[in-house]
N, C-alpha and C positions, 0 to 999 in steps of 0.2 A: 636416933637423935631426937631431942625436943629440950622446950627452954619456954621463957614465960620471959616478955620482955615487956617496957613502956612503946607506946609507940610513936613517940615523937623522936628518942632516941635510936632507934632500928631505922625511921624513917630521915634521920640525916645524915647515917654513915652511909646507905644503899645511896643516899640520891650525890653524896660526893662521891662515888664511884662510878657515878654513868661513865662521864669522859674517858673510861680505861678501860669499855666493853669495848668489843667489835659489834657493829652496829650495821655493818652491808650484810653478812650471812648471819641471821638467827640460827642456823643450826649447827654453826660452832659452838665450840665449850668454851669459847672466848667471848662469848653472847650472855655466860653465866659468871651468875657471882659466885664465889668457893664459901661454903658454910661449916665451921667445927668446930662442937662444945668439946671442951676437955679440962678439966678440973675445973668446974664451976666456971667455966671463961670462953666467950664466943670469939672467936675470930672469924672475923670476914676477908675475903681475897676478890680482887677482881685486878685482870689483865688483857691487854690487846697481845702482848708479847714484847713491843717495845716500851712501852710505861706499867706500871703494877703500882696498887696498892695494897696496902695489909693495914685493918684496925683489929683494935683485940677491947672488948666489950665485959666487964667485973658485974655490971648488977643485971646479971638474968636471976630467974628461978627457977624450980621446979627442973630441971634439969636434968637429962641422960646423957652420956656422952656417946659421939657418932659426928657421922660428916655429911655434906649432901650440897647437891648444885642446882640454881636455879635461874631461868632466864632475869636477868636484875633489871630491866625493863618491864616486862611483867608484871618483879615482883616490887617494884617503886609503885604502880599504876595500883597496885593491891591496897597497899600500906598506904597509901595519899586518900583512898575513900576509905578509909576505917575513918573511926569516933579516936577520940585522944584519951585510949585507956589502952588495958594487957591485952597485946596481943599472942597467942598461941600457937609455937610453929613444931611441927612434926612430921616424921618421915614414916609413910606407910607404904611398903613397898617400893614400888621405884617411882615415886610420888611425893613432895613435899604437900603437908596438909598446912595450912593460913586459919587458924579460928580467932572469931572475937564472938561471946556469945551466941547466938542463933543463926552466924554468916561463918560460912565456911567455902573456903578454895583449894580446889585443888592444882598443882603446876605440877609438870614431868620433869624429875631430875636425869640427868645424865652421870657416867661411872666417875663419881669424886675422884677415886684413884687416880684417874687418867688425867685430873686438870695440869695445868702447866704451874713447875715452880717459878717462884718470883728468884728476884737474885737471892744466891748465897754464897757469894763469895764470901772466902775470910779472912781474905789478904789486902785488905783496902786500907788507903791513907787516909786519914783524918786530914779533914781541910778546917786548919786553925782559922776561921772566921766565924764570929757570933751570926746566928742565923736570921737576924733581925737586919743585921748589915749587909748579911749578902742578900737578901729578898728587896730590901730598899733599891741593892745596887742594880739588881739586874731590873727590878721595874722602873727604872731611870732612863735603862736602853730597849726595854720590849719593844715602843711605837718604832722603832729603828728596824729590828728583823723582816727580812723576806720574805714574804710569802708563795710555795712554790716555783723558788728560784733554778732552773736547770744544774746551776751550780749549789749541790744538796748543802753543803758548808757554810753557805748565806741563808739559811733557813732554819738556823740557831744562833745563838750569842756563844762567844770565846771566852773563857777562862782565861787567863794568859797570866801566870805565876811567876812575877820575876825578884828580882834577889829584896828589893824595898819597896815594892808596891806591888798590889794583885788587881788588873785591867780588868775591866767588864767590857766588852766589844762588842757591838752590831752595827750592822749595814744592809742598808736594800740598793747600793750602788748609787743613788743619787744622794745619802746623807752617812755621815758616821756618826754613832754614839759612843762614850766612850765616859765610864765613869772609876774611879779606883779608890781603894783602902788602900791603908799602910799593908804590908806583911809583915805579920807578926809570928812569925818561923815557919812559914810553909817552905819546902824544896820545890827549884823550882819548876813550873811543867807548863801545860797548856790542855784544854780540852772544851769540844761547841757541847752544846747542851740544848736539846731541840725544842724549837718554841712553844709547842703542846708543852712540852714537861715545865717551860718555863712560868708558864700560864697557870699550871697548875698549884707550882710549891707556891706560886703570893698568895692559892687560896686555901690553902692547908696549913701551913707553918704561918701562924703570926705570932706565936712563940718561941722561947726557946728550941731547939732542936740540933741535932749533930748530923754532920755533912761528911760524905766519907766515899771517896772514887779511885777504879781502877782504869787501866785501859779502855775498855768499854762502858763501865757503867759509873751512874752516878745513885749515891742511896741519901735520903735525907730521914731521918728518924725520931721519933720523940717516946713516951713511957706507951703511948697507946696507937700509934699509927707508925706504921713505915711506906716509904714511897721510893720508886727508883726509877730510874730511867735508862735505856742504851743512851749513848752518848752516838754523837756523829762522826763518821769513820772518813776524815775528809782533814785537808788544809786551808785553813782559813787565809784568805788574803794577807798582806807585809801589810797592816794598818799604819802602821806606825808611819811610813813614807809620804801620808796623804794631809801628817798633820803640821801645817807650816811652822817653821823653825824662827820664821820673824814678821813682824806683824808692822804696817807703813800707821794704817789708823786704830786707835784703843778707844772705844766709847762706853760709858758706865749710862745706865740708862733705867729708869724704875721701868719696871716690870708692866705695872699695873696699865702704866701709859701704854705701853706697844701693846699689849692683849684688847686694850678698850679700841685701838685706833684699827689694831688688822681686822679684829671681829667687825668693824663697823664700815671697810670697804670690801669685805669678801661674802657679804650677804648672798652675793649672784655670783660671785667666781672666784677662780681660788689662788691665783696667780697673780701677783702684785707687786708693785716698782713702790721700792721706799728711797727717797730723794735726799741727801743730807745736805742740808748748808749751813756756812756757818752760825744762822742764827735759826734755823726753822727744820722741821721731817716733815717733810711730804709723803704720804700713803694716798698710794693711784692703783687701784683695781685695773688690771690688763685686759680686759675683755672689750671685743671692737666695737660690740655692740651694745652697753650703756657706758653711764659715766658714774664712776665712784672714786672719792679722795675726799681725805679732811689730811688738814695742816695742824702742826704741833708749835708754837712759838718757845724754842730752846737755844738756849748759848752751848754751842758745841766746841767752841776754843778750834777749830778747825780755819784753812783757808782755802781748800779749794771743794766743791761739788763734788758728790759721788750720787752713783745707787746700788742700792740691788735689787735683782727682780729673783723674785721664788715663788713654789709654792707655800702659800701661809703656812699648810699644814705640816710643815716640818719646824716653824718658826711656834707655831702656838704647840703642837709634842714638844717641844725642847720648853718650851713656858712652861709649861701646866706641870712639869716633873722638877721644875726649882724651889728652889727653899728660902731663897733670899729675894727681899723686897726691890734688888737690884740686879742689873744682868750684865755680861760684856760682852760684846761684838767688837771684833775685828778684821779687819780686811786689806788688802793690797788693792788692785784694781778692781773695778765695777763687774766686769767679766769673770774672773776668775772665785776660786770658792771661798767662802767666808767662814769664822768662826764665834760660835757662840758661848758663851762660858756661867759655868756657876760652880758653886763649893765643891768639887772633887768631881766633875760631871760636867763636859763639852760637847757640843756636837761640831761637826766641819760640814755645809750643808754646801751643794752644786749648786752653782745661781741659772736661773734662764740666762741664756747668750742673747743680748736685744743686738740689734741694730745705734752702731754710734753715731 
């Protein structure tokens, strides 16, 4: 094998494939990238076994066809100190050769035969959503997923496919996210999609792309890259029970106001009592040990008192992912959970239980 590549191009598809090596044992074949020229055209592979990706690379030169695998850690750390011109890769013996002029590397390959396939299945359903909408949809609910939850099924987002809308689900137990599209003829199913992999398609696909899952996997693809994922082999919580069916208070409130007033009493803590009255919002930082609030002077059409106490940070993740210069909050009692609203995309977030 050997090929003649630019290397700024060589060096952004290796360095999007870190996330997909195995990174505890270097002396896995899952520590390497998979390399093979074949009719003028590079393909690259890297996999842990649960996520893979695949790009396929048109302007090399000077080209032999062959295959070869290389620690992709290594060979980023290679490619990152070259100059930004051709660089020269080749296999001599059971050794990938790196030349740019007068610098040369040598790195040990391992038996390409033996690397692991990526998916191929080729019985998979197209998932009828433009890939722009579903990447929107699910980075609406990322700040919501689990991290390392014993329960593995909260440590990805839900698919949830139903007859006239297609659900985006997460939860870390204290908050739900919960964004959807129309369906536009999918049948319909359900499937978690783990937060690595979810991490990863918002930073691959900002284009076009098709979306296409079995039982276990999920594949997202475009003319030059393919990426897949196992999906999560688990049941995802009854969401839908958690989301109240009627609402005592409805408040329409700009945006810009609640993000200026919580950023500005959670400087030192992150827990905070917002006060409603009919004519004023109180924001009161919870910590016993300074004092932070500022007041809002607003007509809320309201007549009795409420509050809620949260963590900001599930109130500013639900801000920072809306679209509209306005937001709605609703709630029953001060104790109980509350909800937040924007165009196609809610959260239902746990209050602190204070003291009445």
């Amino acid at each position: 094998m050997r090929f003649v590549i630019t290397k700024n191009i060589i060096e952004n598809i290796v360095a999007s494939m870190q996330p997909f090596l195995e990174k505890k044992d270097a002396s896995s074949i899952t520590s390497h990238i998979y390399l093979e020229v074949a009719n003028s055209q590079l393909t690259l592979k890297a996999t842990d076994y649960e996520i893979g990706l695949e790009s396929n690379i048109d302007s090399i030169s000077e080209c032999t066809d062959g295959k070869a695998t290389v620690n992709g850690s290594n060979l980023l750390g290679i490619i990152k100190r070259l100059k930004a011109e051709e660089i020269t890769f080749e296999v001599d013996s059971n050794n990938l050769i790196i030349k740019q002029k007068r610098s040369t590397f040598k790195l040990p390959m391992y038996n390409a035969d033996e690397y692991p396939k990526l998916n191929e299945s080729n019985n998979l359903n197209e998932l009828k959503i433009s890939s722009m909408n579903f990447t929107n949809s699910i980075k609406k609910i990322t700040p919501a997923i689990d991290n390392n939850n014993p329960k593995y099924e909260l440590n990805g987002a839900l698919i949830d496919i139903k007859s006239s809308k297609v659900n985006f689900v997460a939860t870390d137990t204290r908050r739900l996210a919960i964004s959807y599209l129309e369906n536009m003829g999918n049948d319909e199913n359900q499937f978690i999609i783990p937060k690595k992999a979810i991490i990863e398609i918002q930073k691959l696909f900002l284009d076009d792309a098709s979306i296409s899952y079995d039982d276990t996997n999920l594949v997202v693809s475009n003319s030059n890259m393919k990426f897949f994922t196992k999906l999560i082999n688990g049941k995802f919580p009854d969401y839908e029970r958690i989301v109240p069916k009627n609402l005592k208070y409805e408040l329409t409130l700009p945006k810009s106001m609640l993000i200026e007033s919580i950023k500005l009493v959670t400087s030192l803590f992150s827990n905070i009592k917002i006060t409603f009255s009919p004519n004023s919002i109180l924001f009161e930082s919870l910590d016993e040990d300074t004092e932070s609030k500022t007041q809002i002077d607003v007509d809320l059409n309201i007549t009795d008192e409420f509050y809620l106490a949260v963590n900001a940070k599930y109130l500013l993740d639900f801000l920072s992912m809306t679209n509209d210069p306005s937001v709605k909050i609703g709630f029953n009692e001060s104790n109980l959970p509350f909800y937040l609203e924007d165009e196609k995309f809610y959260t239902i977030v746990m209050p602190i239980v204070l003291e009445k």
